[in-house]
C-alpha positions, 0 to 999 in steps of 0.5 A: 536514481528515481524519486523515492531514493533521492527523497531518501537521501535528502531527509538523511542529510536533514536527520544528520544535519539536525543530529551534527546541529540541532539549532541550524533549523533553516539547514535541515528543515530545507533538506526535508522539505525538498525531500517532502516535494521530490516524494510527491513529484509527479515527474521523475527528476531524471527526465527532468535532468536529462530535458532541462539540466539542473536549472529544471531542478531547481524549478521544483519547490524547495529545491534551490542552487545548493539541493539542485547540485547535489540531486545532479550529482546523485543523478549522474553518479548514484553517490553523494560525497557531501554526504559521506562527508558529514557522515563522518561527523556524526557517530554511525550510531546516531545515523541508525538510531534516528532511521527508528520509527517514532525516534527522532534526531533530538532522541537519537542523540540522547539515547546514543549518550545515554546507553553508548549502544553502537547499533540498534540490536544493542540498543535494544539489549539495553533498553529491554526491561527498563523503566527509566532511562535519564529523562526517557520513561517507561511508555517512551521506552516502549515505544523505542522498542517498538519502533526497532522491532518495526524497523527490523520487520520491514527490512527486506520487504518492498511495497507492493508498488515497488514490485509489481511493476517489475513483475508486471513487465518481466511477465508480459515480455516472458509471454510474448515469446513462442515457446511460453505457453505460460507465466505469471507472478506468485506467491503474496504478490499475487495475492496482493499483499501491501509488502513483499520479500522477493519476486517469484515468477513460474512459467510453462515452456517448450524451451527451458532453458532458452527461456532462463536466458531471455529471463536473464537478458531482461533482468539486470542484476547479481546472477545468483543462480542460474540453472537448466530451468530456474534462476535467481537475480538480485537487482540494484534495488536489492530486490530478488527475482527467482524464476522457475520453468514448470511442466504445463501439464500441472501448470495449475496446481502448481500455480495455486501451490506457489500463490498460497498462502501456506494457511491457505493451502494447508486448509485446502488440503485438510478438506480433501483428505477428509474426502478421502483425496490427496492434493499436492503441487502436482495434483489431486488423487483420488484415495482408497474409499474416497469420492469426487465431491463434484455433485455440488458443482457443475463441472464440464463434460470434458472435467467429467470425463477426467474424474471418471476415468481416474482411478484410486491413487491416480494423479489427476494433474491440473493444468488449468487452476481452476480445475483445482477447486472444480474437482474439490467441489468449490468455486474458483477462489481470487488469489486476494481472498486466499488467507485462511480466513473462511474463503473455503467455506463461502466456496463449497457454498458457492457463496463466494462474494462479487469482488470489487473490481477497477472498472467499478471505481467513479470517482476518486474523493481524496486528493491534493492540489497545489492549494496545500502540499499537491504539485499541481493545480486543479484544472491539471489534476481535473485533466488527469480524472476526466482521463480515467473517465470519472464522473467526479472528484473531491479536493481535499487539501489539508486544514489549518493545523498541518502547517507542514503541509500548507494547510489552509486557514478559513479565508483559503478554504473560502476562496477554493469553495469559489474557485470550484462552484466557477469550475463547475459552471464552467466545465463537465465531468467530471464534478468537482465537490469541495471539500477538505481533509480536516484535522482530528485534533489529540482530544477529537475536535475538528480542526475548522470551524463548524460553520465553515465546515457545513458549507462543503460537499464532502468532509475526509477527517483524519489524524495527522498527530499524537500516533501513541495515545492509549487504545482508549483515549483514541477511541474516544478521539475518533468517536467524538469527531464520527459523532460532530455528523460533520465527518463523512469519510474517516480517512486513513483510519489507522495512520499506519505508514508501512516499514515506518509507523505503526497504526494507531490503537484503539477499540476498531468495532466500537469505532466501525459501530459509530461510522455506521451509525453515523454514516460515515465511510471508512477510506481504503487510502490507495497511497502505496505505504498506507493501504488503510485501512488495513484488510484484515480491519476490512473484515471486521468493519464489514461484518458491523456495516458500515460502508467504505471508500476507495480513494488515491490521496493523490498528491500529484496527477501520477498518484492517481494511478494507485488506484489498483493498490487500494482496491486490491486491497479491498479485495483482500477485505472481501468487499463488493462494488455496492459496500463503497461509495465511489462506485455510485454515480453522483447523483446517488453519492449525494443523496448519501451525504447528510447535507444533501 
């Protein structure tokens, strides 16, 4: 079992334990926080297992003789019979009402005697319309149904974490083989959407059918099809992985077809017809009466050649993509940008802008050490940045007021100020900037005092609590820390966490004017189930201004690695290299910063 499934498990024995007694505090509280330090565990708890038996488990924090046993019985068996054990204790209704977004064990219990609803589909019949239900009003019913139409949606997508690396390595083993010519991963995937339902992969090959099985033989799971050139395999995660052999002729037309998205392509081919061309996965024809739009582009003499000799209602079969958006007249178009939201225009403009990339990035300005709820120390977590080669690095350990996760009082942050100023003088890149990630309180005060605050590098100020203000009271929240000019990074704006809570609601462009008045940076937080600020919030703070920054939030020196996640997600936004602040070099970083 990795990680991730076991943390699931842990905070389920909590929610039932809290569910069966809610006044055994020390019980349930243990298993949560076990599962809290396993989630960001930088080692897989296996290996762990396998190099140093259970008295390695139980080195890990908040993981004692009792949770040790029990993660070593998951680990060899895959099932947990405690467990199913006090499962039976609790009605099944109250497991599933507590798994709701926003609801708790304390209001599973209550709506499940309230309403006797046995799942949530009834659950959310009965609730549907109310005003009151015992002590529940009408804003916590709301809520409520929010939360399972949140928990609904999710179902059956996985972060793009848990995927890609599948995909990644399905790929890679697909295109060493003599007869692929080609492989690649479509669909939302490709263009790196933060969920995604099921894997596709597309291929050209010389052996069909001899490449289906070296597809099989890679992919563990339930065959569900498995044909001449296509098959389909459920893994044990329950992810669905389907695989199609196409003719390498149309290999690029068929890959821009299955990457999308849907809005995407209808677009693109709306344009063509209005040229009098025709486009589907297997082409482009040229129409009666219809022109090649190639006088906008500089196509090669080979490209030339092709469009000359087609005739109307000849399919001009693509097998390089780019050629798809050469013989429209357009530039290639990144997969990211691939959403129907103006990529078309910019491209027979030929305005399409320089995506950040990887390489851009020079240093990572969130993250935790074992100073508040990181697993390592910062000379560890300085290790890890210097072997990605940047230039610097912030620590940003939680403030005071996140006592679940070891936030650190003035005398704590006073100590670290020092421990880095001797780091420094002691070590070269890259640069460590003290800092913190300080608390936005419910009524937008900052969780630390003002002149502490003045004494670090760089500020991350980000909301940790009350999620479901109105739209204008948080807005009046975030703007009234953007305005204290001691905030420089407004981190994970929106405080989503993907398949588990919503974002927070508020007026984004009035926000987004006051960061860009003030200069603050809107984080893109790399952490796979946030990914925020969102894309789609990316695009509209952009065109207002204001600049941005890419950070892991690494809670262990593996998080650093979730780098890619955040600047695809950039890319999705639009964003160049010169709109965020970690591609600068430090000299230039701190010249932004205000105290500098």
């Amino acid at each position: 079992m990795t990680n991730k499934e076991i943390a699931d498990v842990l905070y389920g024995i909590g929610d039932i334990l809290e569910l069966k007694n809610p006044n055994d505090r020390f019980r349930f509280l243990a298993y949560r926080q076990a599962g809290q330090k396993i989630t960001t565990w930088s080692r897989e708890l296996a290996d762990v297992y396998e190099q140093k038996g259970i008295k390695g488990l139980e080195k890990i924090p908040a993981v004692g003789p009792s949770i040790a046993e029990k993660i070593e019985e998951l680990i060899k068996t895959g099932k947990l019979a405690y467990l199913e054990r006090i499962k039976k204790k609790v009605p099944n209704a109250e497991i599933e009402f507590a798994k709701i977004p926003s609801v708790g064990p304390k209001s599973a219990r209550k709506l499940y005697r309230l309403t006797k609803a046995q799942d949530i589909n009834e659950l959310y019949q009965k609730l549907f319309g109310q005003t009151q239900l015992g002590k529940f009003r009408e804003k916590s019913i709301a809520n409520v149904l929010r939360g399972i139409t949140l928990l609904k949606s999710s179902r059956g997508r996985h972060l793009i974490s848990e995927v890609l690396p599948i995909a990644e390595t399905v790929i890679a083993a697909l295109r060493e083989k003599r007869e692929v010519s080609r492989a690649d991963y479509v669909g939302s995937l490709r263009r790196m959407k933060e969920t995604v339902g099921d894997i596709d992969l597309i291929a050209a090959s010389a052996a069909p059918e001899e490449t289906i099985d070296t597809f099989l033989n890679l992919v563990k799971g339930k065959v569900l099809a498995h044909g001449e050139a296509k098959a389909t395999v459920v893994t044990g995660d329950s992810i669905q992985i389907d695989l199609e052999i196409m003719p390498a002729a149309e290999y690029g037309s068929l890959l821009q077809h299955f990457t999308g998205s849907k809005e995407h392509n209808v677009a693109f081919r709306t344009y063509l017809q209005s040229k009098g061309l025709s486009f589907s996965e297997h082409g482009i024809k040229k129409l009666k009466g219809g022109r090649w739009p190639i006088a906008t582009f500089e196509t090669s003499p080979a490209q030339k050649r092709v469009l000359n000799a087609a005739k109307a209602g000849e399919t001009v079969r693509c097998a390089d993509e780019k050629d798809v958006y050469h013989f429209a007249g357009m530039d290639y178009l990144p997969p990211e940008m691939r959403e129907d939201r103006g990529e078309l225009e910019l491209a027979m403009k030929h305005q399409i802008p320089k995506l950040l990339k990887i390489d851009d990035i020079k240093g990572d300005l969130q993250m935790h050490t074992n100073r508040s709820d990181g697993t390592a120390d910062l000379g560890t977590m300085w290790q890890k940045n210097k072997d990605l080669g940047y230039g610097y690095m912030a620590v940003t350990d939680h403030s005071q007021g996140l006592g679940i996760a070891g936030g650190q009082d003035a005398k704590k942050v006073r100590r670290q100020i020092t421990e880095i100023k001797k780091w420094n003088a002691a070590h070269g890149a890259p640069a460590v900037l003290a800092s913190i990630e300080v608390d936005i309180r419910a009524n937008g005060d900052l969780d630390m005092d003002d002149e502490l605050l003045r004494e670090l590098d760089i500020i991350v100020g980000s909301v940790h609590s009350s999620f479901y203000q109105i739209p204008s009271v948080t807005t009046h929240r975030l703007i009234k820390a953007i305005d204290t000019g001691l905030v420089d990074i407004l981190g994970h704006p929106t405080g989503r966490l993907l398949g588990r809570r919503e974002g927070i609601k508020a007026d984004w462009p009035k926000v987004f004017r006051a960061c860009a008045a003030r200069h603050v940076a809107l984080e893109i937080n790399s952490f796979p189930d946030r990914l925020d600020l969102p894309d789609n919030l990316i695009h509209v703070a952009r065109k207002i201004g204001t600049m941005f920054v890419v950070n892991t939030d690494a809670h262990s020196p593996d998080h650093l690695s979730f780098m890619p996640y955040g600047v695809a997600t950039a890319r999705r936004g639009w964003l160049t290299a010169a709109e965020v602040i970690n591609t600068w070099p430090l000299a230039k970083l701190k010249a932004w910063l205000r105290r500098t």
